[in-house]
C-alpha positions in Angstrom: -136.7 78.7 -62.0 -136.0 81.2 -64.3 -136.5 82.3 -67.9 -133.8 80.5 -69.3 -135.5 77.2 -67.6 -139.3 78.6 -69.0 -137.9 79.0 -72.6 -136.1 75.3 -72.2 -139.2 73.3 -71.4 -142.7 75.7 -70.8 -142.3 78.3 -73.6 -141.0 76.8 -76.9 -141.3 78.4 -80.9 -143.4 76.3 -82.9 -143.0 74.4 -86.5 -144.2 72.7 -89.6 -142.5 70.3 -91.2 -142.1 67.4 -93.6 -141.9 63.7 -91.4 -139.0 61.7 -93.3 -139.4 58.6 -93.6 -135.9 57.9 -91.1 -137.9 59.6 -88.7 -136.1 63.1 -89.0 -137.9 66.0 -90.7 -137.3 68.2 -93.6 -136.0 71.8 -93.1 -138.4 73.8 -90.6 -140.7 76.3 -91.3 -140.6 78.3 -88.4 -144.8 79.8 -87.7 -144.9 80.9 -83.9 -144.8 80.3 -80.1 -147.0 78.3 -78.0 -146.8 77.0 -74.4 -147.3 73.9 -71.9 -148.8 73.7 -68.5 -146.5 71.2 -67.7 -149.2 68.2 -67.8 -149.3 67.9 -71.3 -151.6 70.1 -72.9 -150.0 72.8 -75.5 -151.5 76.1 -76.2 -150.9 78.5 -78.9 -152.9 80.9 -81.5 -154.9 79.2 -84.3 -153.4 81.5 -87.3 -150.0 79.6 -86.2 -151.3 76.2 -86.7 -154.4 77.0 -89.1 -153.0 75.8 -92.2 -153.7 72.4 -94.1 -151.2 69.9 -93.8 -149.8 67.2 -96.7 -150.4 63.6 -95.3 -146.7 63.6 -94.1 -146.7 66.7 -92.8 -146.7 67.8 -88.9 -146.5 70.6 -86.3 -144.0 70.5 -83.4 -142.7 72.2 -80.6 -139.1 72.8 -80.7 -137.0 72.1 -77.2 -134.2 71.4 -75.7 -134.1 67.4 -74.0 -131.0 68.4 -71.7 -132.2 71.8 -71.2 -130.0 74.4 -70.3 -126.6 71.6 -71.2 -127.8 71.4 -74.7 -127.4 74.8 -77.3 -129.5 73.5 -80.0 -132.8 72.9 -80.5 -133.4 69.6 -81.2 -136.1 67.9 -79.9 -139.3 67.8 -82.2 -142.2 67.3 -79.9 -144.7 66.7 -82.1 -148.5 68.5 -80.9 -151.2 65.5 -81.4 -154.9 66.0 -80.9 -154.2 69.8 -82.5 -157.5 71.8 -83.0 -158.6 75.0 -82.8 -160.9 76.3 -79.6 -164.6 74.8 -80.3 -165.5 78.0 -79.2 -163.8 80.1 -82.3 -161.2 82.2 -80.8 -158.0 81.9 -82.3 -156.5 79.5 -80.0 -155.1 76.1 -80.5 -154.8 73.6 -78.1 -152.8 70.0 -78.7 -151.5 67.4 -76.8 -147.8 66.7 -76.1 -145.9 63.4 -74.3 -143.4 64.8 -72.4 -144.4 66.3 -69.1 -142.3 68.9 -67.3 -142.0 70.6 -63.8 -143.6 73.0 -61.8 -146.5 73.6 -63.2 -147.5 76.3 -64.7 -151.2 77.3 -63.6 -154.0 79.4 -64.9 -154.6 83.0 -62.8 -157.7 83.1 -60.8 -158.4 86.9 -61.6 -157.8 88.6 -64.9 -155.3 91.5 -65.3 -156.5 95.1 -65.1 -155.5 99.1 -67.1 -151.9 99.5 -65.7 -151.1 95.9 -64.8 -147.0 95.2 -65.3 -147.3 92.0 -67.6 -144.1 89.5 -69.2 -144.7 88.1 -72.3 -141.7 85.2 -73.6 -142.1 84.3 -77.3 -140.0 83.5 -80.3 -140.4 86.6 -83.0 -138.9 85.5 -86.0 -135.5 87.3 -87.5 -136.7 87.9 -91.3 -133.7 88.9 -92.9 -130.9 86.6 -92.2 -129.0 84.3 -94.9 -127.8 81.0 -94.5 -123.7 81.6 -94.7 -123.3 78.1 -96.2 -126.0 78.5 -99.3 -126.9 82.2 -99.2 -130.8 81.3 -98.8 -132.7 83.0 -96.8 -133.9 81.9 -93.5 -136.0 82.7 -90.9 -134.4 82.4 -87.1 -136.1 82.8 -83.7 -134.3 84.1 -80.7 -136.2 83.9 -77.6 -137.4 87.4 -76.3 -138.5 88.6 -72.8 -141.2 91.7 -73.0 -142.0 93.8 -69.8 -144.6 96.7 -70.0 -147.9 97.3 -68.9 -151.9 96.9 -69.7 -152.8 100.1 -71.6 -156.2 99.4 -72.3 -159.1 96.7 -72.4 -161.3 96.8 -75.7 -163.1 95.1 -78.2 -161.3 93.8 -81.2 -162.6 93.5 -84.6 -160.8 91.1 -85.8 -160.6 88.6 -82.6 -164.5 89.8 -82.4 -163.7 90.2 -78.8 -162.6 92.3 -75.8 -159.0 91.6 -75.9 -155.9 93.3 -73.8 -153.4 96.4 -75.0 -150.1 96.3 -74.1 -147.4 98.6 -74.3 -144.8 96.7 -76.0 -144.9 95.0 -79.3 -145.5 91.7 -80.5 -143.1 91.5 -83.5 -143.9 88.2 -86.1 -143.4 85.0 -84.4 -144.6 86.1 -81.0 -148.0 84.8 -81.3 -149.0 82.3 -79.3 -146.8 83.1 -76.8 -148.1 83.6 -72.9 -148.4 86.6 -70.7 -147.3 86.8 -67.0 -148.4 89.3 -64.8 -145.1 91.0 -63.4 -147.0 92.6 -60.0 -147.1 88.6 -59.1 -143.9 86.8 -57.9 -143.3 84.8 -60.5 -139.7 83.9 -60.9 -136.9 84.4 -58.4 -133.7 82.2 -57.9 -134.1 78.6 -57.6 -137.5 77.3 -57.8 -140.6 79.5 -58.2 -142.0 80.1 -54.4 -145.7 80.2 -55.5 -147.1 79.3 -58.7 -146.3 81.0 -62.2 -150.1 81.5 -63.5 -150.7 82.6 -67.3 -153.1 85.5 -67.6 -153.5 85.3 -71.4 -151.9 84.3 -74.9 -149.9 87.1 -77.6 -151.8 87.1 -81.1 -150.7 89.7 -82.2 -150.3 93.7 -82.3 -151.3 97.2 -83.8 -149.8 100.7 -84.8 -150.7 103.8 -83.5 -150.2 106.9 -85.6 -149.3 110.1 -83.6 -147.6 113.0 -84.1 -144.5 111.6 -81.9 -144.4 108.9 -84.2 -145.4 105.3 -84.5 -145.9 103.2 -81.4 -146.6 99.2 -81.8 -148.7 98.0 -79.0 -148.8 93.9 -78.6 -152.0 92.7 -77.9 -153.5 89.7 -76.1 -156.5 87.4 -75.8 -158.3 87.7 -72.7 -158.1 85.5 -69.7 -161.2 84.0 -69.8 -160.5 83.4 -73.5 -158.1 81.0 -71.9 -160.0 80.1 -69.6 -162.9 78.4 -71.6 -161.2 77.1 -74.7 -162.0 73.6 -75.2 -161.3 70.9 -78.0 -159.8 67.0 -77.8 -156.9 67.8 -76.4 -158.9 68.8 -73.0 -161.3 65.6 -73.7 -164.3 68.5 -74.4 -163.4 70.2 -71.4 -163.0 74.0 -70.6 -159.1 74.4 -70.4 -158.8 75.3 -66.7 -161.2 72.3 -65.4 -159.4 70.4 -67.9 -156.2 71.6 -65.7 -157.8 70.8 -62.2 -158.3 66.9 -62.8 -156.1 65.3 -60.3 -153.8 63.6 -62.6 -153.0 67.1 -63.9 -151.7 68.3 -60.6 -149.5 65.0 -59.6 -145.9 64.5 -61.0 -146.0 61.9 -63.2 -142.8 59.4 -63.8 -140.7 60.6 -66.9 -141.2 64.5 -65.4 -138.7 66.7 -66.9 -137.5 69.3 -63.9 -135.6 72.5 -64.7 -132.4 71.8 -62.7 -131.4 74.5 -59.7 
């Protein structure tokens, strides 16, 4: 499994849209990155999703049905049961039908300073133009980040200790989860153990020196993760919520990146 297959069915950019009363939708508004297990849960940031919908408005997840055969995006999957964490981090947790192999699973220990770490998200393109009507739009191109844990501190506006990174976390990314690269994740084929999420992209900061500006991403913690509950997990903490049998067993209708 590789990223190609995590960005087709695990790792998807996030939307809000008008439902139409065909069934279709109305032009996109493009507001993130979020992320399944596999089972059917869907996790992304809160200030993605935060916003009040009109009655015939929803939020979906934006794949791929064929996969890797299939160059557009266009399979709404829309997240049902969406709420933020009861617990008031800035997390969002949904439910979604379709269920999709491996597994992703949550890490047992949380990363540590100097910790290699993958974050996948969607950051939004800002200045492009439609070439048909000159409008502008707003495009997401799937992005692979590699760096390292610079620092573990407490965040004023999360109101929590929270992870720095050093690489950034441009608009769009949020939401997005974070791999720790020391593990082996992803090699040819299918993964060999399992690909565990250490924590979820919200956002990032600048900081000023005198060899310029440097963007850090940052991340919400682990245990962050760990505990967010809400309907989606039937009340649950998200990684007991995870552990129920029925979360672990393929299912029939399973999605499977092909080899």
């Amino acid at each position: 499994m590789g990223y190609s297959d995590l960005f087709d069915y695990h790792v998807l950019p996030i939307a809000r849209a008008q439902r139409l009363a065909d069934g279709n939708y109305s032009r996109p508004q493009w507001v993130g990155t979020g992320f399944t297990f596999g089972e059917g849960t869907f996790v992304t940031c809160w200030h993605c999703v935060g916003a009040n919908l009109a009655d015939d408005e929803v939020y979906f997840a934006a794949g791929r049905e064929r996969g890797n055969e299939q160059s557009l995006r266009s399979w709404p999957i829309e997240l049902r049961q969406l709420a933020r964490d009861v617990n008031g981090a800035d997390l969002a947790l949904a439910r979604i039908d379709p269920r999709f192999l491996p597994r992703l699973t949550l890490a047992a220990d949380p990363l540590q300073w100097g910790d290699d770490v993958v974050a996948l998200g969607f950051p939004h393109t800002l200045d492009t133009t439609d070439a048909d009507t000159g409008d502008k739009r707003i495009e997401t191109h799937a992005r692979v980040f590699k760096g390292y844990v610079t620092r573990l501190f407490y965040d004023d506006y999360q109101r929590q200790p929270v992870v720095e990174l050093n690489i950034p976390a441009p608009v769009g990314m949020s939401g997005g989860p974070l791999f720790n690269a020391q593990q082996p994740l992803i090699r040819g084929g299918q993964a060999l153990d399992p690909i565990e999420c250490y924590g979820v992209i919200f956002g990032e900061h600048s900081l000023h020196t005198p060899d310029g500006i440097h963007r850090h991403g940052t991340a919400l913690l682990l245990d962050t993760l760990r505990n967010a509950s809400g309907p989606a997990t039937d009340g649950l903490p998200l990684a007991q919520y995870l552990e129920r049998p029925d979360a672990k067993a393929p299912a029939p209708g399973d999605t499977a990146p092909s080899e």
